[in-house]
Biopython code that builds the backbone (N, CA, C, O; Angstrom):
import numpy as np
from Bio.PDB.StructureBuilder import StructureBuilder

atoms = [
    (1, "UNK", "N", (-9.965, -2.096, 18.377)),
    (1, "UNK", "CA", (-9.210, -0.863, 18.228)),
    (1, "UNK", "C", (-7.927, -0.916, 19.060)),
    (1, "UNK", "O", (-6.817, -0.696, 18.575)),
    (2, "UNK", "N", (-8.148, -1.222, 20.342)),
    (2, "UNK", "CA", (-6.759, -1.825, 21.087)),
    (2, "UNK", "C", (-5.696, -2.655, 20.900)),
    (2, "UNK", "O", (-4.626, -2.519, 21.492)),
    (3, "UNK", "N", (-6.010, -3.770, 19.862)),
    (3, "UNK", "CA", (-5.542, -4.664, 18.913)),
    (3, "UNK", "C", (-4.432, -3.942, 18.034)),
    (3, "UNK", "O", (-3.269, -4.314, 17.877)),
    (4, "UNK", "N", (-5.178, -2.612, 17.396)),
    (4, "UNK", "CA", (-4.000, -1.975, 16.722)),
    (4, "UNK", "C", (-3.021, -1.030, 17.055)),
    (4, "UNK", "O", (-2.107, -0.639, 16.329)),
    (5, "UNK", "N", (-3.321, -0.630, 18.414)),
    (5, "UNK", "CA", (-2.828, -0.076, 18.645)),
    (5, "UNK", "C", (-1.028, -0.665, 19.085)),
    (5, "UNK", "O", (0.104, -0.296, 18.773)),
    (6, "UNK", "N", (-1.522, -1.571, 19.815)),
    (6, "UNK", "CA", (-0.521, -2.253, 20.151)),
    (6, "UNK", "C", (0.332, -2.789, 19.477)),
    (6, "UNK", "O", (1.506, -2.959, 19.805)),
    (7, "UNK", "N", (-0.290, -3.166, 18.269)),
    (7, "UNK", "CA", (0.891, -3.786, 17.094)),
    (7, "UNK", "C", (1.247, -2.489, 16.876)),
    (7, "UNK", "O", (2.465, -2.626, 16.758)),
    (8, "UNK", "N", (0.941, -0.829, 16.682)),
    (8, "UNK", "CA", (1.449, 0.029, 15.953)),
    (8, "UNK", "C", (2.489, 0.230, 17.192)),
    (8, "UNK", "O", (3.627, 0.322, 16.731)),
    (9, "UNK", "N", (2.475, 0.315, 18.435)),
    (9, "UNK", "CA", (4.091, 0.088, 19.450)),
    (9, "UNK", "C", (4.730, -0.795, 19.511)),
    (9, "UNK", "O", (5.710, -0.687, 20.249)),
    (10, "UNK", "N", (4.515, -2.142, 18.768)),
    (10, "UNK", "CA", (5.283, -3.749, 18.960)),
    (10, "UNK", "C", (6.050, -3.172, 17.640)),
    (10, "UNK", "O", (7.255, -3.407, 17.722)),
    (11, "UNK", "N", (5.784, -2.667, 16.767)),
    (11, "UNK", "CA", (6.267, -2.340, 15.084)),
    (11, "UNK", "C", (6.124, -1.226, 14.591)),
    (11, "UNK", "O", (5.488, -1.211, 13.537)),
    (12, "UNK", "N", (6.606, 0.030, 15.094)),
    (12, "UNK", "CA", (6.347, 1.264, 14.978)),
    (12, "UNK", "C", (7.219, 1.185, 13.438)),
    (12, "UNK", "O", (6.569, 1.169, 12.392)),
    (13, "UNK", "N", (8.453, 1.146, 13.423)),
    (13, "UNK", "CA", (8.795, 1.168, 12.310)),
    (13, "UNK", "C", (8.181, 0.705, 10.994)),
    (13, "UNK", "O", (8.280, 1.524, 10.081)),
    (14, "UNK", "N", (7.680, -0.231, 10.764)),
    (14, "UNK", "CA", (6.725, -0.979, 9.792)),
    (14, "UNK", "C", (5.849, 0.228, 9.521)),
    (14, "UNK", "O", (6.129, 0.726, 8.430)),
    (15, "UNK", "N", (4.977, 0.793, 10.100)),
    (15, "UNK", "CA", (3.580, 1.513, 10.280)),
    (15, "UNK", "C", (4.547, 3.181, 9.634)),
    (15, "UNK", "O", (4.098, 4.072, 8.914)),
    (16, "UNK", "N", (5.689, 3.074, 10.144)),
    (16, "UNK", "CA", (6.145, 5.099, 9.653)),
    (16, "UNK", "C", (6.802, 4.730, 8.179)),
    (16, "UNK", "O", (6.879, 5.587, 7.298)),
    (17, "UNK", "N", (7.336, 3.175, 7.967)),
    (17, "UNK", "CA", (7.269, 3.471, 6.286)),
    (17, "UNK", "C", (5.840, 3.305, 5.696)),
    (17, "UNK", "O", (5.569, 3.692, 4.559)),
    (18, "UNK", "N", (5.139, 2.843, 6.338)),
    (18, "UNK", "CA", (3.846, 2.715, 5.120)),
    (18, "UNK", "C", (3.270, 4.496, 5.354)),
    (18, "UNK", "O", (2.767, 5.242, 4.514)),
    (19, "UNK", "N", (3.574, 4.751, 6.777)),
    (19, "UNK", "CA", (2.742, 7.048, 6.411)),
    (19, "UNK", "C", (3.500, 7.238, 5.320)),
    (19, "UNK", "O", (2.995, 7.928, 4.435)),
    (20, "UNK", "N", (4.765, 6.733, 5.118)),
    (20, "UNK", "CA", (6.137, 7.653, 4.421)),
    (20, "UNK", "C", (5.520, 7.591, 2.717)),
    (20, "UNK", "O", (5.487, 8.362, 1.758)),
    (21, "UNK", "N", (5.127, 6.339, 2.993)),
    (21, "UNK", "CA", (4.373, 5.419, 1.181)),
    (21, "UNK", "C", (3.657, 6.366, 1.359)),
    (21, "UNK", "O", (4.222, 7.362, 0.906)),
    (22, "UNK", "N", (2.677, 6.608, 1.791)),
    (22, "UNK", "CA", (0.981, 7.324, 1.890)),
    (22, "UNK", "C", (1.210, 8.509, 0.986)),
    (22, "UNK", "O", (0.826, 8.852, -0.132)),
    (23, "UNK", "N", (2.301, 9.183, 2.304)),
    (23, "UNK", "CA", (2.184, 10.551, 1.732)),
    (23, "UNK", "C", (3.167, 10.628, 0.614)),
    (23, "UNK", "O", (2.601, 11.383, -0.176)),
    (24, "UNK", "N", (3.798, 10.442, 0.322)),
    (24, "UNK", "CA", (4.553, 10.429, -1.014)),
    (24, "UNK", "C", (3.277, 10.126, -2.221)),
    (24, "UNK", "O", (2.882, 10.936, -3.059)),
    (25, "UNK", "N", (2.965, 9.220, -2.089)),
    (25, "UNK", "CA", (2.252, 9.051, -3.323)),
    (25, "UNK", "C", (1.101, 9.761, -3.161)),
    (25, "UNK", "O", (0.735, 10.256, -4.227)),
    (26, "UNK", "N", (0.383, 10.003, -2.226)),
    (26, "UNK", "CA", (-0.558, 11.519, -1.923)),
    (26, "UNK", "C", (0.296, 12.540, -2.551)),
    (26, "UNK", "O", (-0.175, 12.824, -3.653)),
    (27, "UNK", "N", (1.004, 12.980, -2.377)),
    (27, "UNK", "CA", (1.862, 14.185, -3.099)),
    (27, "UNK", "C", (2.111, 14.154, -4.980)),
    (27, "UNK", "O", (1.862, 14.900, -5.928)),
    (28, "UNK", "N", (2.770, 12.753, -4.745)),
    (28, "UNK", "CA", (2.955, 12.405, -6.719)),
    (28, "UNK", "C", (1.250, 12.731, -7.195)),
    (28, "UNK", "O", (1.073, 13.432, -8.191)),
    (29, "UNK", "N", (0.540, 12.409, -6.745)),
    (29, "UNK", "CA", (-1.330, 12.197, -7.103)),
    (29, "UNK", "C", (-1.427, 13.526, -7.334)),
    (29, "UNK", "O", (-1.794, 13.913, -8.444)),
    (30, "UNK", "N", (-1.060, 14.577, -6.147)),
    (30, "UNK", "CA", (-1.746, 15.680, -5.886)),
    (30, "UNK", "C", (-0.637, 16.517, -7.303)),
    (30, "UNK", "O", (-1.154, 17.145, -8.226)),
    (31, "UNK", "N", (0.368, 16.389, -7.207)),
    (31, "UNK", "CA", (1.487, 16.665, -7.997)),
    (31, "UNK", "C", (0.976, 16.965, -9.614)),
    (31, "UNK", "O", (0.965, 18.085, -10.123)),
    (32, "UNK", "N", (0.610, 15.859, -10.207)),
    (32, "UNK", "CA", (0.149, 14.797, -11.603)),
    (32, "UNK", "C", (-1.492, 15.107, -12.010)),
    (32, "UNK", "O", (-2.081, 14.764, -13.035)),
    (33, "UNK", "N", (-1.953, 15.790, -10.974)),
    (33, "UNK", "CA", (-3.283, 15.673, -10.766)),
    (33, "UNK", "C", (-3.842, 16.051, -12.673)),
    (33, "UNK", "O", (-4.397, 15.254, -13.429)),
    (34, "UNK", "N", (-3.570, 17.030, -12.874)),
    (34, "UNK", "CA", (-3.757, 17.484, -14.742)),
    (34, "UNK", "C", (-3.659, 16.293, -15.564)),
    (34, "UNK", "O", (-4.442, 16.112, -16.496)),
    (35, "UNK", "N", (-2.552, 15.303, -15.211)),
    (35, "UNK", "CA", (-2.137, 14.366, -16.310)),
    (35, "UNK", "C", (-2.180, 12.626, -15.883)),
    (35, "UNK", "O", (-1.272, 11.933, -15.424)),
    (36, "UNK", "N", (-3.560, 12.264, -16.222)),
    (36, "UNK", "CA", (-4.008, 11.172, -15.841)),
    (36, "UNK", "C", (-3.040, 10.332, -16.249)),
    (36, "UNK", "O", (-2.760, 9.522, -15.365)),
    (37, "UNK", "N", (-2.131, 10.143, -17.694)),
    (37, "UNK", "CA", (-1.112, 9.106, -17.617)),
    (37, "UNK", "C", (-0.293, 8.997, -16.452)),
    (37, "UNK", "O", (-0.160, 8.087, -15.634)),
    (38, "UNK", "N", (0.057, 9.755, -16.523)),
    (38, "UNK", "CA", (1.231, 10.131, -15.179)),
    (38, "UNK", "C", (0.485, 9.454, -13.875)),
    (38, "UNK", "O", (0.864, 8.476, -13.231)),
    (39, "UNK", "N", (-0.420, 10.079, -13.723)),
    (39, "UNK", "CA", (-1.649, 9.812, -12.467)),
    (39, "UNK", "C", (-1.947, 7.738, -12.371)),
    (39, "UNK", "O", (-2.202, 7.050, -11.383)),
    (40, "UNK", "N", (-1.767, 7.335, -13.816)),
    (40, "UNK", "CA", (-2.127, 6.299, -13.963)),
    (40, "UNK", "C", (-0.909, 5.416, -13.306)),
    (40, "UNK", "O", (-1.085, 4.503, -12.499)),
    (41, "UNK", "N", (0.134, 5.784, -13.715)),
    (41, "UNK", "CA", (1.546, 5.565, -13.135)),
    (41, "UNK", "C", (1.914, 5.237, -11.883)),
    (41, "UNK", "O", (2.625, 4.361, -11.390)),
    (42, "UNK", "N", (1.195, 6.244, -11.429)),
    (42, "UNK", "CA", (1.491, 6.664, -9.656)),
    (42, "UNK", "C", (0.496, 5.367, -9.696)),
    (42, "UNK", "O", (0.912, 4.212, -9.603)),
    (43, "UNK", "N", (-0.271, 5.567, -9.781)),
    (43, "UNK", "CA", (-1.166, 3.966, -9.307)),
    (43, "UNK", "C", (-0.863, 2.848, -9.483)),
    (43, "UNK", "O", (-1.521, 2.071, -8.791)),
    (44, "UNK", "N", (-0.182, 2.424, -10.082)),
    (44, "UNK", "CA", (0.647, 0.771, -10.372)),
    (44, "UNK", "C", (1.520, 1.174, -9.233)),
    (44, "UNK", "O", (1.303, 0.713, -8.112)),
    (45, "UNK", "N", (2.496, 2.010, -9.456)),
    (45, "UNK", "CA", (3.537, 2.276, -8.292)),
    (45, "UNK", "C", (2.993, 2.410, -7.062)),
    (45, "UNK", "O", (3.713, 2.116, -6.109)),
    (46, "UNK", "N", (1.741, 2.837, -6.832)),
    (46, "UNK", "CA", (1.479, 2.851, -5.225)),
    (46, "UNK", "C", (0.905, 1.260, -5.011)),
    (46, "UNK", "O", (1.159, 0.646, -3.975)),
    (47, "UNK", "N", (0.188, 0.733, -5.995)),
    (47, "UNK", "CA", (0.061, -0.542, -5.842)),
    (47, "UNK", "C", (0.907, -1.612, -5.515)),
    (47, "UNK", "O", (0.827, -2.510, -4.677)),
    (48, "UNK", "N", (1.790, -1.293, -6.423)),
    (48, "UNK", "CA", (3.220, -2.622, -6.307)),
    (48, "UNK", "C", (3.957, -1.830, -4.987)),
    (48, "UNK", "O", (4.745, -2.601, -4.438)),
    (49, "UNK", "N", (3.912, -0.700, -4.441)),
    (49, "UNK", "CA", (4.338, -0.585, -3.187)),
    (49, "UNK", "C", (3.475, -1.277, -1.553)),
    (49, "UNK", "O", (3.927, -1.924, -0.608)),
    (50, "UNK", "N", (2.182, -0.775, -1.846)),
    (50, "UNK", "CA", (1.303, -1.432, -1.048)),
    (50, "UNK", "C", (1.438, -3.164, -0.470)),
    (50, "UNK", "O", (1.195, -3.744, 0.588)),
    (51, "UNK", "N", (2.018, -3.595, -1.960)),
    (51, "UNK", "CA", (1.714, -5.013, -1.889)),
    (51, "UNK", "C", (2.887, -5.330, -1.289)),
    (51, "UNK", "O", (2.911, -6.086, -0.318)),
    (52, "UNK", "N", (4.133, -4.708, -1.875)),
    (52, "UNK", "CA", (5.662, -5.172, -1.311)),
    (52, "UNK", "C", (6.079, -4.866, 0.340)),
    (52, "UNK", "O", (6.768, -5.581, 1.068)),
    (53, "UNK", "N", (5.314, -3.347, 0.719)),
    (53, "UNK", "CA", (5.172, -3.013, 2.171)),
    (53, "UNK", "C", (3.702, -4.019, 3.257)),
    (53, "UNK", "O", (3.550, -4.070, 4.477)),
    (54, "UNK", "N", (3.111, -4.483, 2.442)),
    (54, "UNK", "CA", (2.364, -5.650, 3.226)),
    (54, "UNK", "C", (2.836, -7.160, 3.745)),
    (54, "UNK", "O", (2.569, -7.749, 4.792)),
    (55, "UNK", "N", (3.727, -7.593, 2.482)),
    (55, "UNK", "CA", (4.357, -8.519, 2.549)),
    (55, "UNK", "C", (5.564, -8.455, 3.621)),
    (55, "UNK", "O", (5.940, -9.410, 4.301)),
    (56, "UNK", "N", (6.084, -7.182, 3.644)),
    (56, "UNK", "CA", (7.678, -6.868, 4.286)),
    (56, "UNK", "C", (6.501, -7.095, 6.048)),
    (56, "UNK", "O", (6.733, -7.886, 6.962)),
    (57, "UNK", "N", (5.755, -6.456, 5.987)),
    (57, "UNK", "CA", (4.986, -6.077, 7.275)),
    (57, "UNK", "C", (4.313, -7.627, 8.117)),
    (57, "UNK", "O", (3.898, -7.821, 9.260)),
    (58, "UNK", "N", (4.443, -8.386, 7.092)),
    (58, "UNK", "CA", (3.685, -9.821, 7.786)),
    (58, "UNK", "C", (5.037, -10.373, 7.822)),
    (58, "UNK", "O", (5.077, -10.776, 8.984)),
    (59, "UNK", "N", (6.232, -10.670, 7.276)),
    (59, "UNK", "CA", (7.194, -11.117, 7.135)),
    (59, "UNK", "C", (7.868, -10.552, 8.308)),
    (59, "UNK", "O", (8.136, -11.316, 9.236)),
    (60, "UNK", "N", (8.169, -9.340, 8.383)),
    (60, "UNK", "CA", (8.825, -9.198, 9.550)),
    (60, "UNK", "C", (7.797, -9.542, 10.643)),
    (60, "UNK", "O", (8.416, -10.358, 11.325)),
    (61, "UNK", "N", (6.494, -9.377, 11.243)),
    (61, "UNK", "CA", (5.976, -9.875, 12.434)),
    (61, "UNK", "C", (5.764, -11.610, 12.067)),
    (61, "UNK", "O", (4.818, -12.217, 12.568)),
    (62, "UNK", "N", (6.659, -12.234, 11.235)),
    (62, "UNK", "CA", (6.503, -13.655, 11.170)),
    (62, "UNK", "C", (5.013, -14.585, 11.035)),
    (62, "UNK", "O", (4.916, -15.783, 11.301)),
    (63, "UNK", "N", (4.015, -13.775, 10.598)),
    (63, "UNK", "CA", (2.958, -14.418, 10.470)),
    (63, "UNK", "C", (2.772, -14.633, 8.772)),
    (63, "UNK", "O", (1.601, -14.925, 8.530)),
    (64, "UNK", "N", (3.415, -14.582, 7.838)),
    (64, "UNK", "CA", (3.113, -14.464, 6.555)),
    (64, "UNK", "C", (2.815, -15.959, 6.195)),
    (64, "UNK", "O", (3.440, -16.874, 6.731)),
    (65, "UNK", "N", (2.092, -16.113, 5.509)),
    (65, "UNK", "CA", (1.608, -16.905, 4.742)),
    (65, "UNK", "C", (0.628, -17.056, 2.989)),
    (65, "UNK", "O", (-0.015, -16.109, 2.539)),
    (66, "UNK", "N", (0.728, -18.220, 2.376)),
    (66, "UNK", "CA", (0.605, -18.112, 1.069)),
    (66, "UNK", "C", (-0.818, -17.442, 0.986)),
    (66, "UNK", "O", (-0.912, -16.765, -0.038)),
    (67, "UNK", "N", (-2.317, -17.429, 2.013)),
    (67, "UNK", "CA", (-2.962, -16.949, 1.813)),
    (67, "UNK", "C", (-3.093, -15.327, 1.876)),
    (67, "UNK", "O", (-3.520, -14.697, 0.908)),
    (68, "UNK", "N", (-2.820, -14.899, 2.703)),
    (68, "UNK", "CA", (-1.797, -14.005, 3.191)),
    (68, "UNK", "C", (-1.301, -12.837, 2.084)),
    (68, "UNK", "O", (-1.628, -11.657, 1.960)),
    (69, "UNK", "N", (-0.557, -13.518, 1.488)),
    (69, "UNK", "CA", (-0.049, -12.815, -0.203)),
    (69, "UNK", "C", (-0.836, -12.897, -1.282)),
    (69, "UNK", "O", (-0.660, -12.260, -2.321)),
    (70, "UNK", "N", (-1.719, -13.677, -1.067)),
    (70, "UNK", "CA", (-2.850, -14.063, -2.188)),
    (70, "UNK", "C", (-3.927, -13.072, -2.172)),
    (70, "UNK", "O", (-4.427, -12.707, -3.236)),
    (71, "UNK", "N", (-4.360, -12.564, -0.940)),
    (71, "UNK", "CA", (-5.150, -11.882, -0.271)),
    (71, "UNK", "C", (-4.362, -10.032, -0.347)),
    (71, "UNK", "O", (-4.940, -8.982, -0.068)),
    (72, "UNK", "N", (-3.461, -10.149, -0.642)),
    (72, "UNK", "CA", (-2.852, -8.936, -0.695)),
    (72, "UNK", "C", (-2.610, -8.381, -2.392)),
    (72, "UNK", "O", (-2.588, -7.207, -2.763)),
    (73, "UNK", "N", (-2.443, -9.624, -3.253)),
    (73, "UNK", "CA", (-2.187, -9.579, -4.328)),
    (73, "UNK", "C", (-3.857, -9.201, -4.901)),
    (73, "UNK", "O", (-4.156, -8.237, -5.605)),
    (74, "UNK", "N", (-4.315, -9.716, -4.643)),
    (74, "UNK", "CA", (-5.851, -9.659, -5.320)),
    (74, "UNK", "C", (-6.159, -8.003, -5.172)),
    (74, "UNK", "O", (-6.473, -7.341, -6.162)),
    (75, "UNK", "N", (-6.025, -7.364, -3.728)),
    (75, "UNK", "CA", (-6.763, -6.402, -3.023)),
    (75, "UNK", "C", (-5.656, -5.361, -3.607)),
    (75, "UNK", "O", (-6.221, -4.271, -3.691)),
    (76, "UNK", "N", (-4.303, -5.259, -4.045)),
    (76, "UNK", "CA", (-3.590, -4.576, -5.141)),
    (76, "UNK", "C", (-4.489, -4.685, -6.152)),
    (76, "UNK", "O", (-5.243, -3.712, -6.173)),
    (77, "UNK", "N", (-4.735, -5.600, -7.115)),
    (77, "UNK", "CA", (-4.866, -6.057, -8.038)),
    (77, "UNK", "C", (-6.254, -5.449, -8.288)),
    (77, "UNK", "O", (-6.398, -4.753, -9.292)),
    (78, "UNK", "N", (-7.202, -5.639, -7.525)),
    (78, "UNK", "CA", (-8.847, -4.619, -7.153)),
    (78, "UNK", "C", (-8.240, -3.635, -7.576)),
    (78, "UNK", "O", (-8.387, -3.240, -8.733)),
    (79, "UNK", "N", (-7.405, -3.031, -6.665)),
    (79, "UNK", "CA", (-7.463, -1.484, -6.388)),
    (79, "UNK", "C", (-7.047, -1.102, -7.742)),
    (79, "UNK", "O", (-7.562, -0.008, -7.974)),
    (80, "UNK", "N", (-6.254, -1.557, -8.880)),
    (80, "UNK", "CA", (-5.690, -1.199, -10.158)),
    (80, "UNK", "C", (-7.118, -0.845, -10.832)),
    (80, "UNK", "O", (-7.473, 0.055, -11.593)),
    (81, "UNK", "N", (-7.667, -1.740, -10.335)),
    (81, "UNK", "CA", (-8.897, -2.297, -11.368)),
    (81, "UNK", "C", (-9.713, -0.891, -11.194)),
    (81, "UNK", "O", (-9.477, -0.071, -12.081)),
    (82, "UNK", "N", (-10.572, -0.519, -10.256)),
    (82, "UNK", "CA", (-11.447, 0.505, -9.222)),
    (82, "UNK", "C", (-10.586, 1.791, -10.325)),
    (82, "UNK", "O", (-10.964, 2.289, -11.385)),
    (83, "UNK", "N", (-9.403, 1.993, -9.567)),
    (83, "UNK", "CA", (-9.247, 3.642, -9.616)),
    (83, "UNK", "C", (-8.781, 3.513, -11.192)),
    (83, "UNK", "O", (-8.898, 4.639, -11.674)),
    (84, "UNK", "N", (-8.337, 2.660, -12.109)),
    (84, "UNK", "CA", (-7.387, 2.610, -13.296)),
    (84, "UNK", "C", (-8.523, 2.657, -14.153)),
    (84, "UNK", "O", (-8.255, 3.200, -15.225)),
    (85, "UNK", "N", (-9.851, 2.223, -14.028)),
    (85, "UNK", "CA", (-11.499, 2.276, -14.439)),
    (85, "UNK", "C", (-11.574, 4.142, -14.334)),
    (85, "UNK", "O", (-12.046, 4.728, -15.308)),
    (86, "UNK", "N", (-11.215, 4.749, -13.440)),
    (86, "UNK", "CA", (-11.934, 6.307, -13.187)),
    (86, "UNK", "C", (-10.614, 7.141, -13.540)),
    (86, "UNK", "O", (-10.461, 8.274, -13.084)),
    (87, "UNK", "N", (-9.830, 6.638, -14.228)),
    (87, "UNK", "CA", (-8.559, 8.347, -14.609)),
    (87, "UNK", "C", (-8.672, 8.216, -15.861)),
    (87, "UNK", "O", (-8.096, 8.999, -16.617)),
]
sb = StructureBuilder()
sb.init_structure("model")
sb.init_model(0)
sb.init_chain("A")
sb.init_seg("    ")
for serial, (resi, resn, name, xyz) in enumerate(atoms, 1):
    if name == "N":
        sb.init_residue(resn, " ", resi, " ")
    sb.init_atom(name, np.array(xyz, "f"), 0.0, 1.0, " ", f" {name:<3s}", serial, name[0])
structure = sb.get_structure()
C-alpha cells in the first residue's frame, strides 16, 4: 500500500488525468444510462482511453515494455468483452 502511495507523489500528474478519465466517463455512463448504444460507445472509448493513459503512464515513469502493452491490451480487450456481453 506504501508502494502506491509514493508513486502517486513521484507522478501526481499521471494519476489526476486518469481521476479526470474516471469521472468523465462515469458521467457519459451515468449520462447514456437509457441508451445502451450510446452506453456501448462510452465503453470502447473508455477502453481505448484506459489503454492509451496506461501506456502514457509506464512511458513516462520509463519502465514500459512489450509485455507491458500486451498485458494492457488484453485487460482493455477483457474489459470490452465482460461489460459489451451485459448492455
Amino acid at each position: 500500500m506504501k508502494h502506491i502511495f509514493n508513486e502517486i507523489n513521484k507522478h501526481p500528474q499521471n494519476y489526476i488525468v486518469g481521476l479526470i478519465l474516471f469521472f468523465c466517463v462515469s458521467f457519459l455512463l451515468f449520462f447514456y444510462r437509457f441508451e445502451s448504444h450510446i452506453q456501448r460507445q462510452v465503453v470502447y472509448l473508455a477502453s481505448g482511453l484506459y489503454l492509451g493513459w496506461s501506456l502514457w503512464h509506464h512511458y513516462r515513469r520509463g519502465d514500459i515494455t512489450a509485455s507491458i502493452m500486451m498485458e494492457y491490451l488484453l485487460l482493455a480487450l477483457l474489459a470490452l468483452v465482460v461489460v459489451s456481453a451485459t448492455l
